[in-house]
C-alpha positions as CSV (number, residue, x, y, z in Angstrom):
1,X,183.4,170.1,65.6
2,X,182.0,167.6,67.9
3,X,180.5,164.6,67.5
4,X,176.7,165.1,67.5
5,X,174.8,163.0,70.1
6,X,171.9,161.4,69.2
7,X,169.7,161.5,72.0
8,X,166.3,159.3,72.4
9,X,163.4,161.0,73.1
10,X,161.7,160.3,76.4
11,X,158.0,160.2,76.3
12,X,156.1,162.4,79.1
13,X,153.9,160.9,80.8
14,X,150.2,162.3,80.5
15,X,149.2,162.3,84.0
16,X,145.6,163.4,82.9
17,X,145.6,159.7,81.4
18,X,147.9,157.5,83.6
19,X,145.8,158.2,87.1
20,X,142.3,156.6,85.6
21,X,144.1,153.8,83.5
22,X,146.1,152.7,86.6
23,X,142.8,152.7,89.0
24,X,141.2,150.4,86.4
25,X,143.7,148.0,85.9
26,X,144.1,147.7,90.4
27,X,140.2,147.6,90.3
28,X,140.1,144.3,87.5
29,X,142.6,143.2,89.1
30,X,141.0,143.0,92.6
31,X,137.7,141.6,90.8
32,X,139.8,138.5,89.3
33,X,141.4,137.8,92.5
34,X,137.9,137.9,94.2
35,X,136.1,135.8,91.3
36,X,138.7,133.2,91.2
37,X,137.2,130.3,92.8
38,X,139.0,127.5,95.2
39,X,141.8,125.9,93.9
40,X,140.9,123.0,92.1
41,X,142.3,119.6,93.7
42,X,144.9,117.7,91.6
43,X,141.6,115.0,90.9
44,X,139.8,117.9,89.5
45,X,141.9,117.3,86.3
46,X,140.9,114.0,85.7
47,X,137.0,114.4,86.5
48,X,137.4,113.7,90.1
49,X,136.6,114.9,93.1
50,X,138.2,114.0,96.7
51,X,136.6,111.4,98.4
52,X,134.5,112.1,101.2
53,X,134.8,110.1,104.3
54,X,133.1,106.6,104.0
55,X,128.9,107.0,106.2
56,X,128.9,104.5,108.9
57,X,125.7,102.3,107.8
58,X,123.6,101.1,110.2
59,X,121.9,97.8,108.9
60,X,117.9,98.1,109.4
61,X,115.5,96.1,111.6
62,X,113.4,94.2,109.8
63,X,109.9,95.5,110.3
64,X,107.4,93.5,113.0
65,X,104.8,91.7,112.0
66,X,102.1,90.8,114.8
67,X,100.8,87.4,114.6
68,X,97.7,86.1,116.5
69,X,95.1,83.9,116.9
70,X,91.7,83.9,114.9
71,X,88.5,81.7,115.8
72,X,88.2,80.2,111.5
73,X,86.1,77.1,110.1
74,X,89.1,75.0,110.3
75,X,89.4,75.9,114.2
76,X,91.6,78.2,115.6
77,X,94.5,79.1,113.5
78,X,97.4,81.2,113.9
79,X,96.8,84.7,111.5
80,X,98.2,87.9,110.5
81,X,97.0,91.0,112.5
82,X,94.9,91.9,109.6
83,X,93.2,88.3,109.9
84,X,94.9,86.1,106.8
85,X,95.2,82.3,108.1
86,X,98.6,81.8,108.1
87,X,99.9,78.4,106.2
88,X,103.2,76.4,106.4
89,X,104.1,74.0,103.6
90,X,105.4,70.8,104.1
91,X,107.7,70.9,101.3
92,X,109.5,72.3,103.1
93,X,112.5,70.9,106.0
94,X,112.1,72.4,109.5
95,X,114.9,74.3,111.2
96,X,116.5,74.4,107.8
97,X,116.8,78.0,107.1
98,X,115.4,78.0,103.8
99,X,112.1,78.0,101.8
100,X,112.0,76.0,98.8
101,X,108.4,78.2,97.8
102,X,110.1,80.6,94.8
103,X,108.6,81.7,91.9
104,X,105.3,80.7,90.9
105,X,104.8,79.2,93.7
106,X,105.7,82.3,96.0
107,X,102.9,84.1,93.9
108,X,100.3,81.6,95.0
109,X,101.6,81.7,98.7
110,X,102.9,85.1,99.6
111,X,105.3,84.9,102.1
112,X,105.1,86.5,106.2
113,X,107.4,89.1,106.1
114,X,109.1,90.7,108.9
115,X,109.8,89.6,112.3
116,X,106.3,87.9,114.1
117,X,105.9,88.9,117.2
118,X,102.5,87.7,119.2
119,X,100.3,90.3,119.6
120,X,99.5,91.6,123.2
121,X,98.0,89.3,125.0
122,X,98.4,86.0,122.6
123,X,100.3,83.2,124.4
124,X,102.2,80.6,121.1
125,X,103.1,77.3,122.3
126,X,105.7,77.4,119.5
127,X,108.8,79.4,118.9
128,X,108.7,82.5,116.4
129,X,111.8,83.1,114.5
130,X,112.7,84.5,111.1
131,X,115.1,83.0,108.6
132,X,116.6,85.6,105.3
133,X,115.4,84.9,101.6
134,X,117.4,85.6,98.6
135,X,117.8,89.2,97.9
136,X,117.7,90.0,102.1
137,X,114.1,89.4,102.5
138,X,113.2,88.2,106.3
139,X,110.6,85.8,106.3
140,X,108.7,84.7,109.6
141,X,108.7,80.9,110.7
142,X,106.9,78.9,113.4
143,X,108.8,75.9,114.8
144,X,111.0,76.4,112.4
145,X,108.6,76.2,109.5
146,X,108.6,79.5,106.9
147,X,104.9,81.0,107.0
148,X,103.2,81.8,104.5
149,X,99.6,83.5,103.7
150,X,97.2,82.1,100.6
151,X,96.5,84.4,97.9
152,X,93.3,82.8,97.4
153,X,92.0,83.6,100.6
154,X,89.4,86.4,100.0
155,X,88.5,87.5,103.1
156,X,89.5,87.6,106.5
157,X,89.3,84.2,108.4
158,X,89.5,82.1,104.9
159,X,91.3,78.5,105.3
160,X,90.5,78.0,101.3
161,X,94.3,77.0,101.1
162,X,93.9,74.2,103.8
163,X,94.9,70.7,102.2
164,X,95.8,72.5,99.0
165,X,98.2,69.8,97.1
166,X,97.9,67.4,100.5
167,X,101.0,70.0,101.5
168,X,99.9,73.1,102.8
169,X,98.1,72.9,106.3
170,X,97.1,76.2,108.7
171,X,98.4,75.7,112.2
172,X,96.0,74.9,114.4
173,X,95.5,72.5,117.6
174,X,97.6,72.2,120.6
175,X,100.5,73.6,118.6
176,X,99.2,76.7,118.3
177,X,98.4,77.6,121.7
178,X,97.6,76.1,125.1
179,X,94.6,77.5,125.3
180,X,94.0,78.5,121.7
181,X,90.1,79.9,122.9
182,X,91.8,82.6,125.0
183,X,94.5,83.4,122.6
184,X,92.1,84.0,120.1
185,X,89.7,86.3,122.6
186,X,92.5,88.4,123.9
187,X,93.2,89.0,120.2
188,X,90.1,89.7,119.5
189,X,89.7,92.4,122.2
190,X,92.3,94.3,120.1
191,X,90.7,93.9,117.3
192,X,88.4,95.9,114.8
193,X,84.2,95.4,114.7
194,X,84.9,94.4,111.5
195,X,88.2,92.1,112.0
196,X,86.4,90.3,114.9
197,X,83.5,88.9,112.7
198,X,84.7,85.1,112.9
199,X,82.9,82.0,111.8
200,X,81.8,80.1,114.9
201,X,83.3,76.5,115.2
202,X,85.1,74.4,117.8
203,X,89.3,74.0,117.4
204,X,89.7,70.9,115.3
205,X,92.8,68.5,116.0
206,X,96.0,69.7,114.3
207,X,98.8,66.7,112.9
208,X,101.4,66.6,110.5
209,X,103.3,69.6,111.9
């Protein structure tokens, strides 16, 4: 007799069955590839991202700031373009860089901001420059002086802050302008009905600068 074999049974395959199941898994398998985003970078792991290539900065100018000259009660006196008698202080040391006006005393007497430049047709007998506050500020100067407007000053053509303390003076007299009464008219031709309307009085000696 011989030996029996023992024989495992193969199973059939349903082919009914095995088309549709092998369609589905090729057609998730296409959607994973195509949902699977970009690799994520080895800094991704740690809450990371590649760093992007550093901006070239370009520092900015500091803004302009016309100056001119306005016809006041204290003479002619060198002014903002929207009129406000410009002051300098006496407290402070000329060509030093610096303005020793902070704080309180900054609130009082706002400072010029921005480069001055003379406004068309204004002729300055002294030099504009700028020098930088604490935090980057730009403040203007005259003759090396910091400039500075008076809060006080109400309207337009206001010296109230002439004298103040014996320390704060407008700039006025021969060095403002060589000819400070054709300064103050060529400004005046570029300025508003309403900026125009000056006090009249005749430029008063200026010392102490």
């Amino acid at each position: 007799m011989s030996p029996s074999r023992h024989l495992t049974a193969v199973p059939r395959l349903n082919l009914r069955t095995a088309a549709p199941v092998a369609a589905l898994s090729a057609a998730l398998c296409l959607a994973a590839v195509a949902c699977r985003g970009p690799a994520a970078s080895a800094g991704a792991a740690y809450g990371t991202a590649p760093a992007a290539a550093p901006a070239t900065m370009t520092p900015a100018a500091p803004a302009k700031d016309l100056l001119t000259v306005r016809k006041t009660g204290a003479g002619y006196v060198l002014a903002t373009s929207a009129g406000r008698t410009i002051y300098w202080y006496s407290g402070d040391i000329k060509g030093s860089g610096k303005s020793t006006c902070i704080g309180t005393c900054l609130a009082a007497w706002p400072a010029v901001i921005g480069a001055p430049v003379a406004a068309p047709g204004v002729q300055l007998a002294g030099q504009l420059g700028t020098i930088t506050r604490p935090g980057g500020v730009v403040q203007a100067t005259y003759n090396g002086y910091p400039l500075y407007t008076y809060a006080q000053d109400m309207a337009p053509g206001d010296t109230t802050g002439n004298g103040v303390t014996g320390a704060w003076h407008v700039i006025t007299g021969a060095v403002l302008s060589p000819s400070p009464s054709s300064a103050a008219a060529a400004s005046l031709r570029d300025a508003s009905p309403a900026a125009s309307a000056t006090p009249t009085a005749t430029a008063s000696g200026y010392g102490g600068y």
